[in-house]
PyMOL commands that place a pseudoatom at each C-alpha (Angstrom):
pseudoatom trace, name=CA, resn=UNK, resi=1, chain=A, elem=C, hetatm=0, pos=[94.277, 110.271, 104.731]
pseudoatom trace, name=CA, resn=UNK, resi=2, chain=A, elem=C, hetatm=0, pos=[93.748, 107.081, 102.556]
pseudoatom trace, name=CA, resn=UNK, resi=3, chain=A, elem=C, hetatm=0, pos=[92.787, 109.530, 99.668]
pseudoatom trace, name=CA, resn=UNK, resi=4, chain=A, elem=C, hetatm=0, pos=[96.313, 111.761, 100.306]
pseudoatom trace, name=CA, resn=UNK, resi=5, chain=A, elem=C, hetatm=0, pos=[98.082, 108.260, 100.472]
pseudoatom trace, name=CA, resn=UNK, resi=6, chain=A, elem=C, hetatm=0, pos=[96.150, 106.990, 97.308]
pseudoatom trace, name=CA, resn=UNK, resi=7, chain=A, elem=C, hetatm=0, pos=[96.920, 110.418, 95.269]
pseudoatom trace, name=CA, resn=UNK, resi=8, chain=A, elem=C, hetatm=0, pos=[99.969, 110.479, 96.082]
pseudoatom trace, name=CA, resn=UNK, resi=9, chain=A, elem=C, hetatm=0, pos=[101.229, 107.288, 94.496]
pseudoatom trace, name=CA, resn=UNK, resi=10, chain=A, elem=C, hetatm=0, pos=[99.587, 108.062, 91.661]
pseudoatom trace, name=CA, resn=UNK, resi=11, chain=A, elem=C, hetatm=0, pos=[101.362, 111.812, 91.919]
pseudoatom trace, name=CA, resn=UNK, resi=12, chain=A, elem=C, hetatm=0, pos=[104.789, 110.059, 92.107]
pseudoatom trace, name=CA, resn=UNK, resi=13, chain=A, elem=C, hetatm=0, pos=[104.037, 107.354, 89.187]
pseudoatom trace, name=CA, resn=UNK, resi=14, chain=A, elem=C, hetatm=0, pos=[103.565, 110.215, 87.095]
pseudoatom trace, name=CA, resn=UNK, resi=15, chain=A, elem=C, hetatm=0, pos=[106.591, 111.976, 87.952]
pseudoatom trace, name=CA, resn=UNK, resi=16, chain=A, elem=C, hetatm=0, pos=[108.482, 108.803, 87.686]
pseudoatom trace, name=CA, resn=UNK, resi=17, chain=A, elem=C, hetatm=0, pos=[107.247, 108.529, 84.459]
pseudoatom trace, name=CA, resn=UNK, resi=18, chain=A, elem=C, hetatm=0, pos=[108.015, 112.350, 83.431]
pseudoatom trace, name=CA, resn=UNK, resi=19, chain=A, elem=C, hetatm=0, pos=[111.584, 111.607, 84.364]
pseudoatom trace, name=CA, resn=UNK, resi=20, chain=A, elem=C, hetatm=0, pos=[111.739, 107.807, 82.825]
pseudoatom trace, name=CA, resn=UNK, resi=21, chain=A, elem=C, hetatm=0, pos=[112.193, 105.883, 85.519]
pseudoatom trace, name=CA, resn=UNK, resi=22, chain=A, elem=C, hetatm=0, pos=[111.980, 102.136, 85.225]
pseudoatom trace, name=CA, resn=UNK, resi=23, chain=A, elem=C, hetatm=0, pos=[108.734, 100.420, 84.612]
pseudoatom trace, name=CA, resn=UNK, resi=24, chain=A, elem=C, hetatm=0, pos=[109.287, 97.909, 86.502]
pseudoatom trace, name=CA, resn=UNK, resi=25, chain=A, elem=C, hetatm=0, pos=[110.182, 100.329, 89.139]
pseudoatom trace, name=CA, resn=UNK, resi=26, chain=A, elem=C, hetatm=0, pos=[106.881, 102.849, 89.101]
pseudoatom trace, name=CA, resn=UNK, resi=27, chain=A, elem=C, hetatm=0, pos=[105.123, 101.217, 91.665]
pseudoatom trace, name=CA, resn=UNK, resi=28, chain=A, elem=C, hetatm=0, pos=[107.846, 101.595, 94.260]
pseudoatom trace, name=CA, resn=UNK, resi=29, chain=A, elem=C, hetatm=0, pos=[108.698, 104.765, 93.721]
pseudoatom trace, name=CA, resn=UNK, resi=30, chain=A, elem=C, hetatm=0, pos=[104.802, 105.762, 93.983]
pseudoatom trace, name=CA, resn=UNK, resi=31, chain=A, elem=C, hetatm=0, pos=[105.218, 103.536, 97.250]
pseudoatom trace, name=CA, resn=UNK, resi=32, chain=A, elem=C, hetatm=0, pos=[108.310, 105.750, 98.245]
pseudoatom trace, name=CA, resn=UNK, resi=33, chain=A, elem=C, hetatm=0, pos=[106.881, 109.468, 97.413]
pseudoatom trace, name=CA, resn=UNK, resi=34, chain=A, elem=C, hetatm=0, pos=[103.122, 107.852, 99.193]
pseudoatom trace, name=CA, resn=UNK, resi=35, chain=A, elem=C, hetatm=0, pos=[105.098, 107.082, 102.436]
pseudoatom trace, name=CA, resn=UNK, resi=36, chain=A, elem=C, hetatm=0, pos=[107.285, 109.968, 102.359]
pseudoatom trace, name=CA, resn=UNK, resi=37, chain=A, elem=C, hetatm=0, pos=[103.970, 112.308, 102.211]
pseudoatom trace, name=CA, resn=UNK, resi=38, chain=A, elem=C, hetatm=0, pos=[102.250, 110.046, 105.031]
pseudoatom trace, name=CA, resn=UNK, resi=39, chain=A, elem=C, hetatm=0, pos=[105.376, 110.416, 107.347]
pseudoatom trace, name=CA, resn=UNK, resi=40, chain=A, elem=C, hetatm=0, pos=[105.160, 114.047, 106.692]
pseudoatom trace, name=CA, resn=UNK, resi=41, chain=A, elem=C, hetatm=0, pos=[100.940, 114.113, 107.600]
pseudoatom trace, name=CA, resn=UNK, resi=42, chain=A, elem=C, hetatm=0, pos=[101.933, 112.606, 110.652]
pseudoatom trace, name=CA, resn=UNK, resi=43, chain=A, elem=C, hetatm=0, pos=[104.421, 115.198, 111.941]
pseudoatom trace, name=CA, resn=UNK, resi=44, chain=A, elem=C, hetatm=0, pos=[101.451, 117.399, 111.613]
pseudoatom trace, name=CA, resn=UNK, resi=45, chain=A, elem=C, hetatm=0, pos=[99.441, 115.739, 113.227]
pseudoatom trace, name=CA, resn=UNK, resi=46, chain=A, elem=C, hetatm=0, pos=[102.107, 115.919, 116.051]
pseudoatom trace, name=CA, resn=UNK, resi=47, chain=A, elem=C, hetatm=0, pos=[102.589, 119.788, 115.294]
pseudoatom trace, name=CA, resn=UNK, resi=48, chain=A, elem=C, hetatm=0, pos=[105.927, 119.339, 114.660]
pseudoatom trace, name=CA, resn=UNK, resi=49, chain=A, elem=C, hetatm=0, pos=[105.752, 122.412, 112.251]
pseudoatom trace, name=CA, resn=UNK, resi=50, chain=A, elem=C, hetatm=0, pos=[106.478, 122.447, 108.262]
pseudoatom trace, name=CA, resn=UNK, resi=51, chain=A, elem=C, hetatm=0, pos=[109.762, 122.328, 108.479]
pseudoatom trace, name=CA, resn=UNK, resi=52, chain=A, elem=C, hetatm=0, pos=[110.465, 119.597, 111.326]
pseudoatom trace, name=CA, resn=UNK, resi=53, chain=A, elem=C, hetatm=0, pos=[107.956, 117.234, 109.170]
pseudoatom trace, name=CA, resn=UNK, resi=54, chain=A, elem=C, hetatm=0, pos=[110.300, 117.636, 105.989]
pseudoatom trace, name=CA, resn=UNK, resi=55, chain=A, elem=C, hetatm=0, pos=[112.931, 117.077, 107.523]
pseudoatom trace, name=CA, resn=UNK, resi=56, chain=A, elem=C, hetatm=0, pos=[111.834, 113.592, 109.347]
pseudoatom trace, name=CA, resn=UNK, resi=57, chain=A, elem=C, hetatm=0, pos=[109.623, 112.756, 106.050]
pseudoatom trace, name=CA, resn=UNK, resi=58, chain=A, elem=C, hetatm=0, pos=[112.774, 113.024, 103.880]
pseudoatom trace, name=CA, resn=UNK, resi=59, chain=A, elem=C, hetatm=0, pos=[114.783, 111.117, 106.020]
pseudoatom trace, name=CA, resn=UNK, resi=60, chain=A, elem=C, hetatm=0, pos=[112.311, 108.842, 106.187]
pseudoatom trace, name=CA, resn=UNK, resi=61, chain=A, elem=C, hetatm=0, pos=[112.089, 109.041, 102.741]
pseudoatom trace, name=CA, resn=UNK, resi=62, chain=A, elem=C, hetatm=0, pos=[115.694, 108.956, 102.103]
pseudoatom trace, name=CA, resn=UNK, resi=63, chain=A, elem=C, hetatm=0, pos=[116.414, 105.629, 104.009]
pseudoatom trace, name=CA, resn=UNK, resi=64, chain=A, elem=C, hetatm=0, pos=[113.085, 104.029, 102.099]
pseudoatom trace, name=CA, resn=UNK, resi=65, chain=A, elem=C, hetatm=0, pos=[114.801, 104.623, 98.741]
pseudoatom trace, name=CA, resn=UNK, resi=66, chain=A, elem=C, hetatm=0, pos=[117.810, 103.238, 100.074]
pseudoatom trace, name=CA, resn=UNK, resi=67, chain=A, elem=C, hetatm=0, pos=[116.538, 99.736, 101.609]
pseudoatom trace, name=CA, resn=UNK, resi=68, chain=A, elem=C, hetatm=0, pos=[114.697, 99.937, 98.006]
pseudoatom trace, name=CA, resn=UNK, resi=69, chain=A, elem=C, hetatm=0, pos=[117.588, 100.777, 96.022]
pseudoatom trace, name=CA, resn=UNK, resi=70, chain=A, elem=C, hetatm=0, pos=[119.349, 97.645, 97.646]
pseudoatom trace, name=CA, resn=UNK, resi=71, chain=A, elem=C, hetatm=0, pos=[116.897, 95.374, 97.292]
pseudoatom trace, name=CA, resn=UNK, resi=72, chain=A, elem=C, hetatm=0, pos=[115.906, 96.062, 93.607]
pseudoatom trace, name=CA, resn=UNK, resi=73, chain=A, elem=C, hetatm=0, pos=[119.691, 96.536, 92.863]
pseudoatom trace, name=CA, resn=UNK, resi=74, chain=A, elem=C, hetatm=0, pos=[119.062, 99.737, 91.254]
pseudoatom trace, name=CA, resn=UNK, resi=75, chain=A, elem=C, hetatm=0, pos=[120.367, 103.343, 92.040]
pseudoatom trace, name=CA, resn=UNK, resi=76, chain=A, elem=C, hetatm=0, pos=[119.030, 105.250, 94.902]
pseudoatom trace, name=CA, resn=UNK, resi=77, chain=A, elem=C, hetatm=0, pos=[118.387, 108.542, 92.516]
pseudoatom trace, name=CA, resn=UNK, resi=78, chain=A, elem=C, hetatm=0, pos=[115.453, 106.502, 91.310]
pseudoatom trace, name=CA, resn=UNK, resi=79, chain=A, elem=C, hetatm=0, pos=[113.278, 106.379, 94.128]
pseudoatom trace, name=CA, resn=UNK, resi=80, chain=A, elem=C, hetatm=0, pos=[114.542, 109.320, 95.824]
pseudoatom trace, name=CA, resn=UNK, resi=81, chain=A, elem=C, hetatm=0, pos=[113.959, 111.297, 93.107]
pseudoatom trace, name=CA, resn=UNK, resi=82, chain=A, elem=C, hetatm=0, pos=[110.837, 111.144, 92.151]
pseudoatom trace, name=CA, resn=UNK, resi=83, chain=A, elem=C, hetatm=0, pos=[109.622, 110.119, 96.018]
pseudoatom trace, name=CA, resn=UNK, resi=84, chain=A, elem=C, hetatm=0, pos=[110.575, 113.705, 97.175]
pseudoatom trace, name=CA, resn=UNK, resi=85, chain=A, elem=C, hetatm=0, pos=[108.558, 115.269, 94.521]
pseudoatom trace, name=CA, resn=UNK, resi=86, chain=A, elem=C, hetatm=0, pos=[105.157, 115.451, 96.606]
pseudoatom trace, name=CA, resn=UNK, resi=87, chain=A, elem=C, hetatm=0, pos=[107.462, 117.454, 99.807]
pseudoatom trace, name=CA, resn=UNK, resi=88, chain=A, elem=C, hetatm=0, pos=[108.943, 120.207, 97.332]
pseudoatom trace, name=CA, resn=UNK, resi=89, chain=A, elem=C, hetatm=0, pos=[107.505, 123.189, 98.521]
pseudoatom trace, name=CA, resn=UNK, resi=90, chain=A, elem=C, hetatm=0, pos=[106.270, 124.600, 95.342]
pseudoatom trace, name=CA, resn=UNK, resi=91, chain=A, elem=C, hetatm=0, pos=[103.200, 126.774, 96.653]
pseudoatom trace, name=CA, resn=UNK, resi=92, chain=A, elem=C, hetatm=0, pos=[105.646, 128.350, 98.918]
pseudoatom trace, name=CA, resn=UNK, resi=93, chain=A, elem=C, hetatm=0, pos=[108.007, 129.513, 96.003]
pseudoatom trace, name=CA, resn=UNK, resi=94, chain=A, elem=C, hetatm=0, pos=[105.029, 130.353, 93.558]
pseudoatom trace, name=CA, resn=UNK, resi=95, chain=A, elem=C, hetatm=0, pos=[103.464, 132.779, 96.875]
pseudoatom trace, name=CA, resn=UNK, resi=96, chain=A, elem=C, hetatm=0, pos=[107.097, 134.337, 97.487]
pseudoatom trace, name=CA, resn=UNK, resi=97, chain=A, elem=C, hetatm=0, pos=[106.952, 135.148, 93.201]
pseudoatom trace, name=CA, resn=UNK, resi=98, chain=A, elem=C, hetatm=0, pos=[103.229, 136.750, 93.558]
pseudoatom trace, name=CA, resn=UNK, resi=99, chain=A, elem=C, hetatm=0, pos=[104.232, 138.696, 96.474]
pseudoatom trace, name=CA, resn=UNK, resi=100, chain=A, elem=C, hetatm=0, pos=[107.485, 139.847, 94.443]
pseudoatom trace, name=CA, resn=UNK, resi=101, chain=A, elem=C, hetatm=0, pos=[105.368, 140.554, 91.508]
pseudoatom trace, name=CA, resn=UNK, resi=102, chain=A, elem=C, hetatm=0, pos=[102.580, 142.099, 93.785]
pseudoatom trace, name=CA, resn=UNK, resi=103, chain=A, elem=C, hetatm=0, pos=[105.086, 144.544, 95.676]
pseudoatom trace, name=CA, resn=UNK, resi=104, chain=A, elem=C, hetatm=0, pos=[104.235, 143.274, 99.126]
pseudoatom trace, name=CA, resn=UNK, resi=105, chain=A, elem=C, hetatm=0, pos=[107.213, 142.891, 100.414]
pseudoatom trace, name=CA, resn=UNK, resi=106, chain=A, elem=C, hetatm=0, pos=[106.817, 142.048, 103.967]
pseudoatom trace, name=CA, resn=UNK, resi=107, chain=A, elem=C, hetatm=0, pos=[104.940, 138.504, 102.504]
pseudoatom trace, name=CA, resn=UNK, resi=108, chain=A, elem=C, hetatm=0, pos=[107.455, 138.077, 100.524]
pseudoatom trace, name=CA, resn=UNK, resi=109, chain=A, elem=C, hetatm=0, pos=[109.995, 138.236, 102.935]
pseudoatom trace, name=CA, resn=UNK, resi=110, chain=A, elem=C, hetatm=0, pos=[107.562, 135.474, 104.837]
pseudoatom trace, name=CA, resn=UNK, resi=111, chain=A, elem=C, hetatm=0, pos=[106.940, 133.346, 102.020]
pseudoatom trace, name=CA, resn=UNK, resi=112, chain=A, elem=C, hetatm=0, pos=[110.585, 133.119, 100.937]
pseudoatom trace, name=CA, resn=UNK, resi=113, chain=A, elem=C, hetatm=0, pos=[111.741, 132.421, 104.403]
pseudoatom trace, name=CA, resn=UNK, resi=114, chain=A, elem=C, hetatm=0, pos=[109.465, 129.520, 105.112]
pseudoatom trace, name=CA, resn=UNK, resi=115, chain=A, elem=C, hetatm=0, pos=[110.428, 128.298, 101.304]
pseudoatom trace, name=CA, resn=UNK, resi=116, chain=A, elem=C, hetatm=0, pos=[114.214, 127.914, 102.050]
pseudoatom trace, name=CA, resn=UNK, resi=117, chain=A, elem=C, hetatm=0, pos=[113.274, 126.625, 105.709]
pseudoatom trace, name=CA, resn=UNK, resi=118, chain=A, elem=C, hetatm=0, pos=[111.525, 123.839, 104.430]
pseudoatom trace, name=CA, resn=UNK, resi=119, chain=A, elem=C, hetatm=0, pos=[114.137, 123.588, 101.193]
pseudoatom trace, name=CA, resn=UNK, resi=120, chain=A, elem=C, hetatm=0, pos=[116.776, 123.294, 103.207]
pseudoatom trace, name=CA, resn=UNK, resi=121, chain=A, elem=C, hetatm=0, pos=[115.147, 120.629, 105.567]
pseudoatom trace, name=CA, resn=UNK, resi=122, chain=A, elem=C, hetatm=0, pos=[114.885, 118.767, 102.396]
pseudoatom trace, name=CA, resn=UNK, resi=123, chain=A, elem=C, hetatm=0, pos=[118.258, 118.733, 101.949]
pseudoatom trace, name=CA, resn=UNK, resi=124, chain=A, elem=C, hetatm=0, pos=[119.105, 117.980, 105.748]
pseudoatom trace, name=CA, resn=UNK, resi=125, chain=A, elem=C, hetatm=0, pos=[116.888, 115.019, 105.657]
pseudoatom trace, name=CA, resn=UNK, resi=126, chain=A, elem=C, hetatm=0, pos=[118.704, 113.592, 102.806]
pseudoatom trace, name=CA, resn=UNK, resi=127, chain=A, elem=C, hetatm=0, pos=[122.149, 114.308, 103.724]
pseudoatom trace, name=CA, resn=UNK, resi=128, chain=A, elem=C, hetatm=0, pos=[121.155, 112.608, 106.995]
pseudoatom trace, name=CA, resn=UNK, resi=129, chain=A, elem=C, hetatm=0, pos=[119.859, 109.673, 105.350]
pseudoatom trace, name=CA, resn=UNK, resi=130, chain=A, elem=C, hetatm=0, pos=[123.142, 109.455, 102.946]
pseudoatom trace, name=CA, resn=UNK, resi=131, chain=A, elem=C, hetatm=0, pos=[125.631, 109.764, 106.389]
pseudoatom trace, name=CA, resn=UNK, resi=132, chain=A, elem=C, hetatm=0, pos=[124.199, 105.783, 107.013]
pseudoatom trace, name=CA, resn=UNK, resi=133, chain=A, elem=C, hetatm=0, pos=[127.338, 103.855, 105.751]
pseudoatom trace, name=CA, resn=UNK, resi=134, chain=A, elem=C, hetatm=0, pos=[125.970, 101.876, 102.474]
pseudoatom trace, name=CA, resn=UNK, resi=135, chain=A, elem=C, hetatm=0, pos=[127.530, 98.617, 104.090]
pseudoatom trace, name=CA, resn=UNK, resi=136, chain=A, elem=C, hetatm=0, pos=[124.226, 98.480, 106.382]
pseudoatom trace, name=CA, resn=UNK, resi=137, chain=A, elem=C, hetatm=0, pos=[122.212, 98.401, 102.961]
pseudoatom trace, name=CA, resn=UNK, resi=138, chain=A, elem=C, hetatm=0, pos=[124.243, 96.450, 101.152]
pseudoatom trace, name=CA, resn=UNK, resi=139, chain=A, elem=C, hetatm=0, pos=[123.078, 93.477, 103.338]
pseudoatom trace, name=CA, resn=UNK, resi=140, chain=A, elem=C, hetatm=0, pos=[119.839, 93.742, 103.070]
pseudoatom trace, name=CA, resn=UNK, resi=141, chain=A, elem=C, hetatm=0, pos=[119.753, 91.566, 99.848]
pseudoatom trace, name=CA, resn=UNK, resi=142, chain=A, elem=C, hetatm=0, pos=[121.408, 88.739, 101.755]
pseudoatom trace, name=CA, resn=UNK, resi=143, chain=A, elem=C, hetatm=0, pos=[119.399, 88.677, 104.687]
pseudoatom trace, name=CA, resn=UNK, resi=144, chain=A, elem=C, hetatm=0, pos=[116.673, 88.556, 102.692]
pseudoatom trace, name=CA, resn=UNK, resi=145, chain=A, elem=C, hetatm=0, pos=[117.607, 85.206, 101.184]
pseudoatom trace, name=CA, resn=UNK, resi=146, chain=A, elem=C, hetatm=0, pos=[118.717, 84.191, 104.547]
pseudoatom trace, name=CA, resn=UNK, resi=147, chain=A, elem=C, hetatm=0, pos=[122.573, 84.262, 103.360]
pseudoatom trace, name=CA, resn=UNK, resi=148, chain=A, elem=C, hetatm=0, pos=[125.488, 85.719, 105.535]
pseudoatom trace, name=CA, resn=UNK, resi=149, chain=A, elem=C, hetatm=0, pos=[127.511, 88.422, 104.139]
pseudoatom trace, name=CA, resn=UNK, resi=150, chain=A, elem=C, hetatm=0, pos=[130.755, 89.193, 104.964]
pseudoatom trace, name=CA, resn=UNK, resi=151, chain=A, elem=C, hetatm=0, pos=[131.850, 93.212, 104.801]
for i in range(1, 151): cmd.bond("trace and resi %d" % i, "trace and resi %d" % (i + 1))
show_as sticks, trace
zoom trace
C-alpha cells in the first residue's frame, strides 16, 4: 500500500506536469491524486464496490483540493485536476473498445456499464464536494494564522 501511495504521487506529478501545473504546486497535487487513490484502496478494503469507492475517493478528493486551493491561494482546477487522474477508469473504457472491436457484445455491454458507473461517480463525488459553500474554505487561510474572519 506504501508502494500504491508512493507511485501514485509520482503518477500525479507527472500529469501535473503534462498539463503545466505550477511548480511550486507539483508536490501537492501528487499529495492530492496519492490520497485520493488511498481513500479509494480503503473502500475496498471495506467492499464498498468500484463505484461507491469513487465516489467517496473523489469527494474526498474534491474537498482536499479545495482546503488546498485555499490555502495556497490558487484555483481548485489545479489540484483537482490532475489529483483525479489516478481514479479515471481508463482500463474500463479501453476493455468496453476491445470488446466492441472483438464483437462480444454481451462484455461490452458489461464493460461499458461499469465504465459510466464509475464515470459518473466521478462526477457525483465532485459535484458533492463543490455543493460545500466556498465561505467554509475561504477561512481556512485565517485560521491558520490565528486571525478572525468576518463573512
Amino acid at each position: 500500500m506504501i508502494l500504491q501511495f508512493v507511485i501514485c504521487i509520482f503518477a500525479t506529478i507527472s500529469f501535473a506536469v503534462l498539463f503545466t501545473a505550477p511548480k511550486s504546486e507539483l508536490i501537492s497535487c501528487g499529495l492530492c491524486g496519492a490520497i485520493g487513490w488511498m481513500v479509494y484502496l480503503g473502500c475496498l478494503n471495506l467492499d464498498t464496490g468500484t463505484t461507491i469507492a469513487n465516489l467517496l475517493a473523489t469527494l474526498a478528493l474534491t474537498l482536499l483540493a479545495r482546503t488546498i486551493s485555499a490555502l495556497h491561494k490558487m484555483p481548485v482546477t489545479v489540484y483537482l485536476i490532475s489529483g483525479i487522474f489516478p481514479l479515471v477508469p481508463g482500463a474500463g473504457i479501453y476493455y468496453t473498445s476491445y470488446y466492441f472491436i472483438m464483437n462480444e457484445m454481451a462484455e461490452c455491454s458489461k464493460a461499458g456499464m461499469d465504465t459510466v458507473k464509475v464515470a459518473g461517480a466521478i462526477v457525483l463525488g465532485i459535484v458533492f464536494g463543490f455543493a460545500i459553500p466556498q465561505s467554509l474554505f475561504n477561512r481556512l487561510p485565517y485560521l491558520k494564522r490565528g486571525q478572525k474572519h468576518t463573512v
